[in-house]
KEDREN-934851 format. One line per field, with one value per residue (C-alpha): x, y, z; residue in one letter. Coordinates in pm, 1 decimal, decimal comma. Each point is the difference from the previous one (the first is absolute). Layout:
// residues N
px: [X/...]
py: [Y/...]
pz: [Z/...]
code: [A/...]
END
This chain:
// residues 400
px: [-6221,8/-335,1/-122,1/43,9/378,0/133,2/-314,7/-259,0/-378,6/-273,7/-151,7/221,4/31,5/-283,6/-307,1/-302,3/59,0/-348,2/60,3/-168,9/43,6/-33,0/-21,1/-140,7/-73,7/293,4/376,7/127,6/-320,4/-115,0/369,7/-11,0/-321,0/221,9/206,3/-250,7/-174,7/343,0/56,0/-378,8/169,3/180,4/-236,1/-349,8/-162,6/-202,3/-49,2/20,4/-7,6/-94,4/-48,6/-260,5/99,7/-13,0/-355,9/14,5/347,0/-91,8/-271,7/180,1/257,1/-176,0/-252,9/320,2/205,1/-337,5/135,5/-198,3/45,6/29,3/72,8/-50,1/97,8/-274,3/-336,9/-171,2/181,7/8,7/-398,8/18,5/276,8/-277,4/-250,9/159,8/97,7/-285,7/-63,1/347,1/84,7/299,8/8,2/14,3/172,9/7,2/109,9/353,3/85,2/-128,0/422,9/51,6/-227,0/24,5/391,7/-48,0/-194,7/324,9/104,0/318,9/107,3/-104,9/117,4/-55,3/17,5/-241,7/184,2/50,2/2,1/-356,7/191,1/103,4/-281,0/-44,0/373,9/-37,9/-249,3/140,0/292,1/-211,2/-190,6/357,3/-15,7/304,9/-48,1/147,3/18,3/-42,8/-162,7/318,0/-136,8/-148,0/337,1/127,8/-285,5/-13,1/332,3/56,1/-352,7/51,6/271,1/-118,0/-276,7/212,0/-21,0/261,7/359,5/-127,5/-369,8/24,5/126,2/90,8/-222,4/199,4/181,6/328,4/-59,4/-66,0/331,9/183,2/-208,0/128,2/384,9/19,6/-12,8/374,6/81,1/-50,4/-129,5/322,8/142,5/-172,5/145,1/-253,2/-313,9/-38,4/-314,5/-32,2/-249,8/-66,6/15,9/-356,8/-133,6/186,0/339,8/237,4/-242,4/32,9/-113,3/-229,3/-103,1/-84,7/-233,0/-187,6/-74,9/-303,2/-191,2/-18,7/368,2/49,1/-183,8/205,4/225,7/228,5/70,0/-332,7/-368,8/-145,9/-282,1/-22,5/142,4/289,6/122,1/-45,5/201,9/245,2/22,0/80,5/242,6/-218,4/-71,8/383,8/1,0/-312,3/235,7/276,9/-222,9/-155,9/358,2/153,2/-339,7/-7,8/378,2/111,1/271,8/105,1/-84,8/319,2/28,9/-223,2/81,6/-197,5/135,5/-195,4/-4,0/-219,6/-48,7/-143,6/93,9/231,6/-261,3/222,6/334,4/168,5/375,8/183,0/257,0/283,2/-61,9/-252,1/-304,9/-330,9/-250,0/-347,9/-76,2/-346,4/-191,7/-215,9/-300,6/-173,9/-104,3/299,6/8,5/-381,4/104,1/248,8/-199,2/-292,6/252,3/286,7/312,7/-97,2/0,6/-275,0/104,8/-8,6/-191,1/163,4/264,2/343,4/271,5/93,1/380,3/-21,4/123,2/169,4/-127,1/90,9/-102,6/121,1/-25,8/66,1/-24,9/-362,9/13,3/-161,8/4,7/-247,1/-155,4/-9,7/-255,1/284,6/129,8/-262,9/-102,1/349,2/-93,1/-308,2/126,7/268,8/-288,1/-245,0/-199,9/-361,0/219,3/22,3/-401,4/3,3/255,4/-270,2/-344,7/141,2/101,0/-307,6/-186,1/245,3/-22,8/-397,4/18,6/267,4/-220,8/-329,0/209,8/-6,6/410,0/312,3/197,7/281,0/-251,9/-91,7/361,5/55,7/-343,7/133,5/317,9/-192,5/-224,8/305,8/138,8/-279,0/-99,3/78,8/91,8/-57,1/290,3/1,9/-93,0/-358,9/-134,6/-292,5/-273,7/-202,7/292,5/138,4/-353,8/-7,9/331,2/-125,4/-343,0/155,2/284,9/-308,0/-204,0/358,7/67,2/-363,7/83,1/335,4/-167,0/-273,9/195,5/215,7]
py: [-8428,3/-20,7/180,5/-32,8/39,6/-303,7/-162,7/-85,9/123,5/-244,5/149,7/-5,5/41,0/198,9/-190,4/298,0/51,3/35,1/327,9/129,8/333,0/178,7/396,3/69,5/314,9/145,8/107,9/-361,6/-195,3/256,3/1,0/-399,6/-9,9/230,6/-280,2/-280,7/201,0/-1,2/-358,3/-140,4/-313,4/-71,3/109,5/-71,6/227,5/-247,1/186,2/369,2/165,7/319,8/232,4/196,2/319,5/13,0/-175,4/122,2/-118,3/-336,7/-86,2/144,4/-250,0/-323,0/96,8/66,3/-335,4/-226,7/-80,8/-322,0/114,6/384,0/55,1/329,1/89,1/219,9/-131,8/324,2/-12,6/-373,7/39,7/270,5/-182,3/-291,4/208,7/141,5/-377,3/-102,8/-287,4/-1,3/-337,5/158,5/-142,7/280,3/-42,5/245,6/93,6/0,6/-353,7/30,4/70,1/-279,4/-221,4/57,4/-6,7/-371,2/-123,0/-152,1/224,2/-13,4/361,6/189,4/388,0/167,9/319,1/89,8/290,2/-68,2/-254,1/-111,8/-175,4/-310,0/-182,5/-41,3/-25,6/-357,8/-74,3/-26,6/-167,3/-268,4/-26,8/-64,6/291,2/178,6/344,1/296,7/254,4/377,8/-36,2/59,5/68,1/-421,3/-61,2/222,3/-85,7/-378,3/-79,2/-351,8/-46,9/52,8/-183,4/-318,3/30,8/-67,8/-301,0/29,9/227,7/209,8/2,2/403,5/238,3/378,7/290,0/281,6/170,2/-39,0/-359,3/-96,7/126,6/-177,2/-306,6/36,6/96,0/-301,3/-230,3/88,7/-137,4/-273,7/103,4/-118,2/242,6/291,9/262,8/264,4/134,4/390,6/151,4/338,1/297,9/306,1/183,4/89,8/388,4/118,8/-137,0/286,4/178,6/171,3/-97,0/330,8/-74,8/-358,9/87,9/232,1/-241,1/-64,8/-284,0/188,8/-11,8/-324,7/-161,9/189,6/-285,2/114,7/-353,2/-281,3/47,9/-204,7/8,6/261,5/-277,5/-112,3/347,5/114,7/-289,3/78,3/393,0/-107,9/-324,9/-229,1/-173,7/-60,0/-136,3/-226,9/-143,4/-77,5/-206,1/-179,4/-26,0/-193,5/-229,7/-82,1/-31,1/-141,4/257,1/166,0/352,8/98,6/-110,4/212,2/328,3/319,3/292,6/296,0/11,8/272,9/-95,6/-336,3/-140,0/-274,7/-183,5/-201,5/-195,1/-309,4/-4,6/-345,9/-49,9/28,0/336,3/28,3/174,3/-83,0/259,0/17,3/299,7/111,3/329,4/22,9/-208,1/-201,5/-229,4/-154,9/-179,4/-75,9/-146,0/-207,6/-97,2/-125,7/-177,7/-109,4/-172,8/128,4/360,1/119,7/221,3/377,9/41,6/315,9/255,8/-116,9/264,4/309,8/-26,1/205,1/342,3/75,9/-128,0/-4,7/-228,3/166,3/-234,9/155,5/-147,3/-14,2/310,9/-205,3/299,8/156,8/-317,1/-247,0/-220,3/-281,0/-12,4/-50,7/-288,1/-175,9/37,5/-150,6/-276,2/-70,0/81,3/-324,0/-172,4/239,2/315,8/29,5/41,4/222,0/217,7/-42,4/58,7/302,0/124,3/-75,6/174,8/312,2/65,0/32,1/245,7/222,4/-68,7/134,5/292,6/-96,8/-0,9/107,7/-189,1/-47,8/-111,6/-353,1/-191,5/145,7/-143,9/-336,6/9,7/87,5/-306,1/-213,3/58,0/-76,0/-333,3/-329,4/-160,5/-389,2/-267,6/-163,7/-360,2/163,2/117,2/-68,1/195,4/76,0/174,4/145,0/167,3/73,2/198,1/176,7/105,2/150,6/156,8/184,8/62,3/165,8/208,8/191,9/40,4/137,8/244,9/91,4/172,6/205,7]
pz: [-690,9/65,1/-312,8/-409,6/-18,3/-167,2/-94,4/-211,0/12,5/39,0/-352,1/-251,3/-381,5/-197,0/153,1/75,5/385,5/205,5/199,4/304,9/61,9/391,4/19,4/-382,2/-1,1/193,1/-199,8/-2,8/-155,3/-237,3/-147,9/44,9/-206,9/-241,9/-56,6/-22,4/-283,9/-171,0/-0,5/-1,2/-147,1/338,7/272,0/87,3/315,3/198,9/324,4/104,7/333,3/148,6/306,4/-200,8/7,3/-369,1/-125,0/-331,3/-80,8/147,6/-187,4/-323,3/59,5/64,1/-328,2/-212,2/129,5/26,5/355,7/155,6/373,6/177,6/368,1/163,5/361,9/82,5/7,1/-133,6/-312,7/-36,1/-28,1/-282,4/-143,3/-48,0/-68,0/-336,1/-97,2/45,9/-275,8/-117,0/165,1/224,6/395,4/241,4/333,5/253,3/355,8/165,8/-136,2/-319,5/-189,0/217,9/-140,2/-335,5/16,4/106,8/-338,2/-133,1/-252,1/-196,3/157,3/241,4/-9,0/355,4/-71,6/304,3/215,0/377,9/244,6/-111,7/-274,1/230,0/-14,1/-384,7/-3,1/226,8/-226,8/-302,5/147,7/160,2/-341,0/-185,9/-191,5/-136,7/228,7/-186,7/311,4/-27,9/362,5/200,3/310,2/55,3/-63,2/287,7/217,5/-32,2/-80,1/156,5/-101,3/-359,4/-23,6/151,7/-245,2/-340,2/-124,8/-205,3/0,0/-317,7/82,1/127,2/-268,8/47,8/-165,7/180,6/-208,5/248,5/51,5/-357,8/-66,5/267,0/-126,1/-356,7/150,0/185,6/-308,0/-7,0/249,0/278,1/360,3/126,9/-219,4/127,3/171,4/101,6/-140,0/-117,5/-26,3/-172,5/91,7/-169,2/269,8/14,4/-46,0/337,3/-95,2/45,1/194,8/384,2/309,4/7,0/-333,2/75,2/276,1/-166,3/-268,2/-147,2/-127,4/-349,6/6,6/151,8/-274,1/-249,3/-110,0/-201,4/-255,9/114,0/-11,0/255,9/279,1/226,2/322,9/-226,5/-78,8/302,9/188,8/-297,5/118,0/355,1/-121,3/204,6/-372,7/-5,5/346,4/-88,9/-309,2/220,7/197,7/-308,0/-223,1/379,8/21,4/-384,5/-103,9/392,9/13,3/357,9/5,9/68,9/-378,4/-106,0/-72,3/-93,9/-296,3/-108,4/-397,3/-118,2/-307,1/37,4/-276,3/196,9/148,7/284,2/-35,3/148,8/110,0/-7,3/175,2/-280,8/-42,9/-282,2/36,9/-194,1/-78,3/-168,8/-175,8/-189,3/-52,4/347,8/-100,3/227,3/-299,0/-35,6/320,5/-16,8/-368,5/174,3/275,3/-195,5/-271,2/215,5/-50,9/-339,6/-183,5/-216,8/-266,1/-49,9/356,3/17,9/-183,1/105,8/99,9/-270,5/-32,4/-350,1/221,5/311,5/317,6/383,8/316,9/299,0/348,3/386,9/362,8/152,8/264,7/279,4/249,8/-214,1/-59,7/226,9/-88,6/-136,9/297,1/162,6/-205,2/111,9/306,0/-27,2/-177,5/252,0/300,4/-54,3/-263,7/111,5/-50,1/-345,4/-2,3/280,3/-227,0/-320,5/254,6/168,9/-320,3/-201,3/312,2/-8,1/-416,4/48,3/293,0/-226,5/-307,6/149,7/171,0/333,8/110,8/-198,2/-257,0/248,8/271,6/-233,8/48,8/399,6/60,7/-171,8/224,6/324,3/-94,8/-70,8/342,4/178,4/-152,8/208,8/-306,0/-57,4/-104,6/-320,4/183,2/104,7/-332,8/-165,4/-153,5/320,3/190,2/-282,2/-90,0/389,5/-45,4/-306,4/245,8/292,4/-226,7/-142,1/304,4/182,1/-347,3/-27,1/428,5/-62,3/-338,1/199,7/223,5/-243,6]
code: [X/X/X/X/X/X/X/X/X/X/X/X/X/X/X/X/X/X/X/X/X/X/X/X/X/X/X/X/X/X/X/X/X/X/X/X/X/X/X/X/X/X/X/X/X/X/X/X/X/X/X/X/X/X/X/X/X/X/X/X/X/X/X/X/X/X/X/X/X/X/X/X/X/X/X/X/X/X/X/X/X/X/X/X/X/X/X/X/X/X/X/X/X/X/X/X/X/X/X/X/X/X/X/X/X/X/X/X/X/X/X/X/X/X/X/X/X/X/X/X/X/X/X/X/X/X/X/X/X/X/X/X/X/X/X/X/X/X/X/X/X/X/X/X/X/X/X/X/X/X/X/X/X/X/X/X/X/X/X/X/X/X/X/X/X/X/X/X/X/X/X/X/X/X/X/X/X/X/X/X/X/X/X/X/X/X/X/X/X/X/X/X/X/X/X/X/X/X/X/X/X/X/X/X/X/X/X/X/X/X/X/X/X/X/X/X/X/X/X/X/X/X/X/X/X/X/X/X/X/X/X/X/X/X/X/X/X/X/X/X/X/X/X/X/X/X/X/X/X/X/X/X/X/X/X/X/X/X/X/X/X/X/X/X/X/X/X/X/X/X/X/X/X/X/X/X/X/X/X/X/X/X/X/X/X/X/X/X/X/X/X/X/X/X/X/X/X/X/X/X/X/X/X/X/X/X/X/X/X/X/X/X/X/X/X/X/X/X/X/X/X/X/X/X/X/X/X/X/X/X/X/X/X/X/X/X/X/X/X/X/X/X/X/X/X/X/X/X/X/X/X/X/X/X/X/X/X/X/X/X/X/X/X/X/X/X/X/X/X/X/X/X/X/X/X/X/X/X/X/X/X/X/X/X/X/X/X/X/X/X/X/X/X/X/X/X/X/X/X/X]
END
């Protein structure tokens, strides 16, 4: 496997871990700083980054964790950002490289919790650095796959923060990979599960980022409304646990309290379950192959309770499909799937096309794309790909 199943992390025991962490002020770092203030014993921020959409929470955070170094993405903010810490002694980086940079200081952890494809960058980073890389930032992982994994230096140097991977992560200590027999991912089902065709095109972005069990950013829930998320995970779970997507297979489980599962191939099944809360896997990320304790309130089993699971209706939601067949197209397609998509939730988001309109822009984009073998990648083609992915997308919403 080419991730943490079976071994052991670079830190280990109860040493204070130095911890860089990318995409602060969005859901995933401000519940990652949650846990760091829980367990100030263990972790020590020593880098934060930013887009700087959210000044005021930036700055709040580096005064509060006395962090050393700050990078924000846009150059604007970056300059207020300095402004206000002014005389504190903090090192502010800014521009487009600026997670990137700081991700490659050497930390003990780095926690990518940056949304989007934006995320590869600092993700190869702090892999060339030798940092353990918690990753919340699917999307590097789908776009620079062969990259990413060329850049470990070590089989448990990458460690899960999705909620569906962490699981499989923790499952597959029961087990060798030989011993696997398929991978099962759950979903909730998202706010249109059960819903009508009709219903489904009129949708709305109110309702679309409705989720009925996660709070997460607006791109996340969205891609969870149309099951592009869950297509994005099947990419990630066959890159990080080297299991055929064939293997893989996809369940709707509304409640989602059974975060993923692994089948081996005796017939048992393994399943994490835990009250949806993102700071579980963060916990584990940051703390990995240990557990710190009380991050979160286990299961109630004092009354009655009920997990239901059903197939994945993938006429009404194709997007997982589509991600096998990406997968299965050529090594550039996967980011193709991820640019068109990223391209299609802002159109929907800022009313421009219909909900149904983001994943049949994302197939039409699919189809067209020459596609590149896995022999012939490396960064520059595979940011090429990502490019004129986006330039075709805004061509093809443009005209709806």
């Amino acid at each position: 496997m080419s991730t943490v199943s079976g071994g052991h992390a670079a830190v280990t025991g109860s040493a204070r871990r130095s911890v860089v962490l990318l995409g602060s002020t969005g859901s995933i770092g401000t519940q990652a700083l949650d846990v760091i203030d829980r367990f100030p014993e263990r972790f020590e921020v020593v880098g934060l980054s930013a887009g700087g959409g959210n000044v005021d929470l930036l700055v709040a955070q580096v005064r509060a964790h006395h962090v050393p170094v700050v990078a924000v993405a846009d150059e604007a903010a970056g300059a207020a950002v300095r402004e206000r810490l002014d005389g504190t002694g903090t090192h502010v980086l800014t521009g487009a490289d600026a997670a990137a940079r700081v991700a490659a200081e050497g930390a003990d952890v780095v926690l990518n919790g940056i949304t989007g494809s934006v995320g590869l960058g600092p993700t190869l980073a702090a892999l060339g650095a030798g940092s353990t890389l918690a990753l919340a930032n699917k999307e590097s992982l789908v776009v620079g796959g062969p990259l990413v994994r060329a850049a470990q230096r070590r089989q448990d140097q990458l460690v899960p923060v999705d909620s569906e991977h962490s699981a499989i992560a923790q499952a597959l200590r029961s087990g060798t990979h030989a011993e696997v027999r398929r991978l099962v991912l759950t979903a909730s089902g998202g706010p249109f599960r059960g819903t009508t065709l009709d219903e489904r095109k009129a949708a709305t972005a109110a309702q679309a980022l409705a989720h009925p069990t996660w709070s997460m950013g607006p791109v996340v829930t969205i891609n969870s409304a149309t099951m592009v998320n869950k297509g994005l995970e099947l990419m990630e779970a066959h890159l990080l646990f080297d299991v055929p997507p064939e293997d893989i297979a996809v369940v709707v489980h509304p409640q989602s309290v059974v975060h993923s599962m692994v089948e081996f191939v005796d017939g048992s099944t393994v399943a994490q379950a835990s009250p949806p809360d993102m700071r579980l896997p963060i916990a584990l990320g940051l703390s990995w192959p240990e557990r710190l304790d009380g991050v979160v309130p286990a299961c109630d089993w004092s009354g009655p309770t009920a997990w239901t699971f059903e197939p994945l209706d993938e006429d009404a939601f194709p997007a997982v499909r589509l991600a096998r067949a990406a997968l299965a197209a050529s090594a550039t397609h996967p980011a193709v799937y991820n640019a068109a998509n990223e391209e299609s939730v802002a159109a929907f988001l800022a009313g421009r096309i219909g909900f149904l309109d983001i994943v049949a822009t994302v197939r039409r984009v699919l189809d067209e794309h020459a596609g590149t073998a896995a022999d012939g990648i490396d960064l520059p083609t595979v940011l090429a790909a990502e490019r004129w992915a986006r330039v075709r997308a805004r061509q093809l919403l443009d005209e709806r």
